[in-house]
N, C-alpha and C positions, 0 to 999 in steps of 0.2 A: 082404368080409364085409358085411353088410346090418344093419340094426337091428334084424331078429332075432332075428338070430346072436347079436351081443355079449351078454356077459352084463350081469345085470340084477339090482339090490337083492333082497334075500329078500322074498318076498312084492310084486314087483310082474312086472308082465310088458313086453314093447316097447311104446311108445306109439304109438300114433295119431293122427291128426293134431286128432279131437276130444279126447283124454286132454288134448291141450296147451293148450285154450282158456282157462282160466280165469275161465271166466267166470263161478260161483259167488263166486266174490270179486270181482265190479264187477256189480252187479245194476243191470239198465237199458241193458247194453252190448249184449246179445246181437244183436236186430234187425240190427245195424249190424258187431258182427265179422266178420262173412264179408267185406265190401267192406274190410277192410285187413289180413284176415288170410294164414294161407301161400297160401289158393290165390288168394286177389286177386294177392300179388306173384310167384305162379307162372307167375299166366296172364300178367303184365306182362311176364316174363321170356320168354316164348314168346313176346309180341307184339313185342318188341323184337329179338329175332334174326330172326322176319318178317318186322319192318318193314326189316329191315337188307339182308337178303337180297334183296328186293324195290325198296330203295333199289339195288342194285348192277343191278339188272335194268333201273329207270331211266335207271341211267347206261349203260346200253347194253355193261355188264361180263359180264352174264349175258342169257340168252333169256328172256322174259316166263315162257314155258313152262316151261322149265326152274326159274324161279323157282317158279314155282308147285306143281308136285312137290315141291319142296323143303319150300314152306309147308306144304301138306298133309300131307305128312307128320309134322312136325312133332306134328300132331294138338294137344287141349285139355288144358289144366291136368290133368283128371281122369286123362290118362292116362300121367302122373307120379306116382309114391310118395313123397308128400310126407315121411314119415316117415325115408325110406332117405336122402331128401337131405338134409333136417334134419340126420342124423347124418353124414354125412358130410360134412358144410359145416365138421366142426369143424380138419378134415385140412389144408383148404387157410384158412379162414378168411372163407371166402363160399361165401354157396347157390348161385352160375352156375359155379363148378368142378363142382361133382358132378350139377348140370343139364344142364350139356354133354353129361357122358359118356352121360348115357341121352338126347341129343337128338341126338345123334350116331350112335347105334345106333339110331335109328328113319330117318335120312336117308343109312345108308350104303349106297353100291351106287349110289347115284342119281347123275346126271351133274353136278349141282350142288351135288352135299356139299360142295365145299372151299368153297363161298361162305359158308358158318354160318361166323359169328364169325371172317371171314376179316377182319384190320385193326383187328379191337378188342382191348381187355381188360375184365378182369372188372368193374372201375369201369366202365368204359362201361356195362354191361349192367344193373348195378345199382343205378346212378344214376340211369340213365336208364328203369329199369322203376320206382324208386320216386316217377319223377317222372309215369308215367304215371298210378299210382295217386293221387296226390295231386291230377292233375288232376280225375278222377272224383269222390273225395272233396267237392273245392272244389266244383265243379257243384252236387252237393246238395246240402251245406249250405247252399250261398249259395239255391237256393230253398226250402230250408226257412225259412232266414230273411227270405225276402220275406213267407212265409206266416206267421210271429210278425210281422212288422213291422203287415201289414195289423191283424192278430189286437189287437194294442196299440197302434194306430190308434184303434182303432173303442171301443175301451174306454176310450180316454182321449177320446176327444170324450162320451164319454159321461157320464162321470164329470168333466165338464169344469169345474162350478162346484162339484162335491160339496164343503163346507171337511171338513177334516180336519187333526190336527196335526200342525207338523213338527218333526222332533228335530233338535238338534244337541250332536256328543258324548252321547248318549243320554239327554239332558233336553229335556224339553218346551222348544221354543221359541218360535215364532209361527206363528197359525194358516197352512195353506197349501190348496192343492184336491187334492181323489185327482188328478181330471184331469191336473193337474201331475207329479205322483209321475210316474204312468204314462207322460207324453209323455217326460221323461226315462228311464225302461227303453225305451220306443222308438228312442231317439237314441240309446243304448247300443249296442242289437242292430243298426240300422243302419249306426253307426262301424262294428262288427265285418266285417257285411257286406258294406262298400267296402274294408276293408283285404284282404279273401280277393280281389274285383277289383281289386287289384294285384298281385298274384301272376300271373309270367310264367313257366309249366313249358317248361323248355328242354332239349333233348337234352344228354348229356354224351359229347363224340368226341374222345378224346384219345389209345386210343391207349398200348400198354404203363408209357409214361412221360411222356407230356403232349406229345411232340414229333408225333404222327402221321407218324411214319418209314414202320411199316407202309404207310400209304397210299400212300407214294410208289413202294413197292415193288411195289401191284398195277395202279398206273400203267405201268411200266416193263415190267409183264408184258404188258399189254394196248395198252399203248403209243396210250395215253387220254392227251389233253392235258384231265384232270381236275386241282383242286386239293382240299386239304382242305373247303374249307368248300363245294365243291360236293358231297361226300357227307355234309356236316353239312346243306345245305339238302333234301337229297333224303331222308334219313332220319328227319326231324324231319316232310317233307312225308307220309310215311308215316303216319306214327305221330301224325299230327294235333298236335305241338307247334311249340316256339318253337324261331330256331336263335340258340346266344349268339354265336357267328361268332367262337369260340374256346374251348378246353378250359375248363370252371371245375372241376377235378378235385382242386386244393387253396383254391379261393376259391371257401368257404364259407360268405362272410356271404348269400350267395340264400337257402343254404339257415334262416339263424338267421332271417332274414325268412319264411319260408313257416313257422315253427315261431312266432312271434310273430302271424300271422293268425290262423293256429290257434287258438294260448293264448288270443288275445281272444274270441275265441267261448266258449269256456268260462268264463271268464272274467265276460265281461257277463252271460252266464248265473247265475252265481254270486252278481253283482250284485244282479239280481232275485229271485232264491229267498230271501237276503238279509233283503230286503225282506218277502216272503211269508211267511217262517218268524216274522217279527217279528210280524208282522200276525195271521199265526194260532194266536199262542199265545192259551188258554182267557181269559188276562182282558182281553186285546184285544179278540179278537174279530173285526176288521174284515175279514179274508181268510178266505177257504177254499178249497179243494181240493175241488170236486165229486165224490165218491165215492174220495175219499181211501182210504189202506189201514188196514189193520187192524193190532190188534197180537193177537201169540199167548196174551197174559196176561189182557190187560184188553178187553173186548166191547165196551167202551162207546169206546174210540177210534176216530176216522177222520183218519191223520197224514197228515202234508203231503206225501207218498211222492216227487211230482215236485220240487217244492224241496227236499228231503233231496239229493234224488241231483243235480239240478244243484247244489247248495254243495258236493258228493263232488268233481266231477268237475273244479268249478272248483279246488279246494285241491291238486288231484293238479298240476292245469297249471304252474304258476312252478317247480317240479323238473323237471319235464319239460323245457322250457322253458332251465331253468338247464345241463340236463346237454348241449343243443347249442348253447349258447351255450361253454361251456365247448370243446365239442367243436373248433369254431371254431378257437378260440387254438391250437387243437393240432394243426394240420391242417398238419403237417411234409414237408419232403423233398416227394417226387414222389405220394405215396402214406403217407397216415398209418398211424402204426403206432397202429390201437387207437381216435384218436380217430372218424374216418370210419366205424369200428364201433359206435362209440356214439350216433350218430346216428340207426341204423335204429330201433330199437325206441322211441329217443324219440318222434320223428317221428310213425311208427306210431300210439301210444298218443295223442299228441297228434291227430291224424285222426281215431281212434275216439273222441276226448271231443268235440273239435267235433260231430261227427255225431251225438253221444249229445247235446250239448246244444243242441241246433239243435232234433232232434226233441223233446227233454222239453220246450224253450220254446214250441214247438205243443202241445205238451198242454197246459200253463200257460195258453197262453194260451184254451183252450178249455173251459176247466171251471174256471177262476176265478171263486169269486163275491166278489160286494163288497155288505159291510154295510153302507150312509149310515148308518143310525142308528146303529150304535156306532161309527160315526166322528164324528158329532157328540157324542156322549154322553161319549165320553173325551175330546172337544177340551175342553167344558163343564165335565168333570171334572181340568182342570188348572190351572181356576183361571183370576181373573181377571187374574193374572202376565201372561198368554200377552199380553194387549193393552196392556201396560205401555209400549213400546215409541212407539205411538199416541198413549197417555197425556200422555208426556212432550212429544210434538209439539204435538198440539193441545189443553193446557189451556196451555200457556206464553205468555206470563209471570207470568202469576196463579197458578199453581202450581207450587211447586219441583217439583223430579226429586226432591229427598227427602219431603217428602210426598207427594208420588203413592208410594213405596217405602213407607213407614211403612201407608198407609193397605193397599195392600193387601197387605202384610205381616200386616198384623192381621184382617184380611177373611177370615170364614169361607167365604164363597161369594160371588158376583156379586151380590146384592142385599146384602149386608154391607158390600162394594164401595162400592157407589154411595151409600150412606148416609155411609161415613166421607168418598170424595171431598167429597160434600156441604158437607160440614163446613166443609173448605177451598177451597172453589169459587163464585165470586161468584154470585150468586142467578139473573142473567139467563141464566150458563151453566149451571144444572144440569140445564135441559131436555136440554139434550146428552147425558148422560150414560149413559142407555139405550141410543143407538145406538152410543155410543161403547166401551160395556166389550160388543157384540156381537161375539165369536170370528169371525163368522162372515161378518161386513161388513168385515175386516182382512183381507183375502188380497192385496191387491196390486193389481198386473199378473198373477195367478195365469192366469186364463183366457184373458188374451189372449197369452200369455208357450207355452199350451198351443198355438195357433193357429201362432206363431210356431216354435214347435221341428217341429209336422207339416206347417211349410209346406218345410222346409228336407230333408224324406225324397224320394229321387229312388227310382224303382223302377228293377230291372232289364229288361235288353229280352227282350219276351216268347217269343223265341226262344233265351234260354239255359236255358230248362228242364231239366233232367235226372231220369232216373229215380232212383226212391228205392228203394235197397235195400232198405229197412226195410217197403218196400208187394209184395216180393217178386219184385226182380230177382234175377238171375243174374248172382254176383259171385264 
């Protein structure tokens, strides 16, 4: 029976494999759902019994040729019903059961049929195909995040002395520079970026039950002085991965690692929108969104559309996140019941929010504008408090910490300021006094603090480029 056939709720019909997107409820995902959706981990699945097939042809098990018929036939993602395996994946409990049987009736007849998925099991296939996708994924983001990294780079040299104020616990505290702010979202996005290059996508060859018994059996056929992990190096050399030179088919902390690169992308993402949303509310003022969106009610708004949807995508991550970590702990016996289930779609979902926030932080960072002047205007507007700090340094010992507290506790403004300092400030110091309640001459080590955080960004090598789905690959 087919997806079809089965019956179906009143008023709806069999789904599709676009019915199943979802993507009206995650606006901003789209661009980027095809590279981890079914037919990404379709085609993975096809490339995986390829790569497999053609690994045994390596080893001199099958004829090139023969391998090759096999591949071919095989044929593309496209020409699988994603829909009929969807539903039937519910039978056995994985999409490579019900993949097989139509991959199997496109290579029967052929001299090399028995080689498809001869020596594996369905863990093999589908570990191993979500580890292919994952590596795609990582590719592009990690160059997208070169491309934000430059992007807030160049804005933070820019804005390198701009003062502006900085909060702590969300009260005014001491003045600080935009520059600053920004070289820290820099340092964010490139942490994120170095933790995705550490991620090593490694074949999974284990094998019904972890032991690769099978393999020894098409030794004996073939009467190959082969061991396991000579078809663990031949099928990872296929398929352009890493070999782990042993099953990891219940040791799953790789995988809570490659879900934690992930998260951080979205994540530092979240970090910065954060920021931006703060900044471009109406009495702030100091950020915006270059042709920001609209709203359906009110004409006169233009919202922060891109920092909306990275703060979305970062709050989605730590469940994400939490539900393979969990999964982990539960990664039983030879083959988990359940938890090893729960992994796909988190995973998944977590690839699609990196990718989603990789790109928004290139839109971010590319129609960002910055107001100096109401960044000055609100530092001025918090009062001569913010230099209190200064205050206490350099009027002492001639003036208490509680008088300096008193006086501008009672100071209506920066010139109210300096009249009550006055007061209690010996005459020879009160020249000081002007340069000294300036916001704006109290930043620190700001600028040179900003020199130091972009001196410590390493790029990646200009040869790990990848196509971006989102510019309209075929994924």
């Amino acid at each position: 029976m087919t997806a079809s056939d089965r019956p179906q709720p009143a008023g709806t019909s069999a789904a599709s494999a676009d019915d199943a997107t979802m993507l009206l409820f995650a606006p901003g995902t789209a661009p980027d759902a095809a590279a981890v959706g079914d037919r990404a981990l379709l085609g993975a699945l096809v490339e995986a019994e390829a790569g497999w097939v053609g690994a045994q042809a390596d080893l001199g098990l099958v004829s090139q040729e023969t391998a090759a018929e096999v591949v071919a036939a095989l044929g593309a993602p496209a020409d699988y019903p994603v829909a009929d395996i969807a539903a039937d994946a519910a039978s056995g409990g994985n999409p490579v059961i019900p993949f097989l049987a139509h991959a199997r009736q496109k290579v029967a007849g052929l001299p090399g049929a028995d080689a498809l998925h001869r020596g594996l099991t369905s863990q093999d296939v589908m570990d191993t195909a979500m580890v292919l996708v994952l590596g795609r994924t990582i590719a592009v983001v990690s160059a997208r995040l070169e491309a934000v990294i430059s992007g807030f780079s160049a804005l933070s040299r820019s804005y390198r002395s701009t003062p502006c104020l900085a909060h702590t616990l969300t009260q005014a505290a001491l003045p600080t520079t935009a520059g600053l702010r920004f070289a820290h979202w820099t340092r964010s996005v490139a942490d994120a970026r170095e933790e995705l290059a550490r991620v090593v996508p490694t074949v999974q060859l284990g094998g019904a039950a972890g032991t690769r018994a099978a393999l020894g059996e098409i030794r004996a056929e073939n009467e190959a002085g082969l061991s396991g992990t000579d078809f663990e190096a031949a099928w990872a050399a296929r398929l352009g991965l890493a070999a782990a030179g042993y099953p990891w088919h219940v040791d799953r902390l790789r995988v809570l690692g490659w879900a934690q690169a992930l998260a951080g992308v979205s994540l530092a993402g979240q970090r910065v929108a954060r920021d931006v949303l703060t900044g471009a509310r109406t009495e702030v003022g100091e950020l915006r969104e270059a042709g920001g969106g609209g709203s359906s009610a009110m004409p006169q708004k233009s919202n922060p559309t891109v920092s909306v949807l990275l703060s979305r995508t970062g709050q989605e991550a730590p469940g994400l996140l939490a539900t393979v970590a969990q999964a982990v702990g539960q990664a039983v016996d030879e083959r988990p019941d359940g938890a090893w289930h729960a992994e796909w779609t988190a995973l998944a979902r977590l690839q699609l929010g990196a990718l989603t926030s990789a790109r928004l932080l290139g839109d971010l960072a590319d129609r960002l504008e910055v107001d100096a002047g109401a960044m000055r205007r609100n530092l001025e507007a918090a009062g001569p408090g913010v230099v209190s700090e200064r205050l206490v340094h350099a009027l002492a010992p001639d003036v208490t910490k509680t008088q300096i507290t008193e006086a501008l506790g009672a100071a209506a403004d920066a010139g109210d300021a300096r009249e009550r300092l006055a007061a209690v400030v010996p005459a020879a110091r009160r020249s000081d006094l002007g340069a000294l309640l300036d916001p704006a001459a109290y930043t620190g080590e700001a600028t040179a603090l900003v020199d130091r955080i972009l001196a410590t960004l390493t790029t990646l090598d200009p040869d790990s480029s990848a196509e971006d789905p989102s510019k309209g690959s075929d994924s």
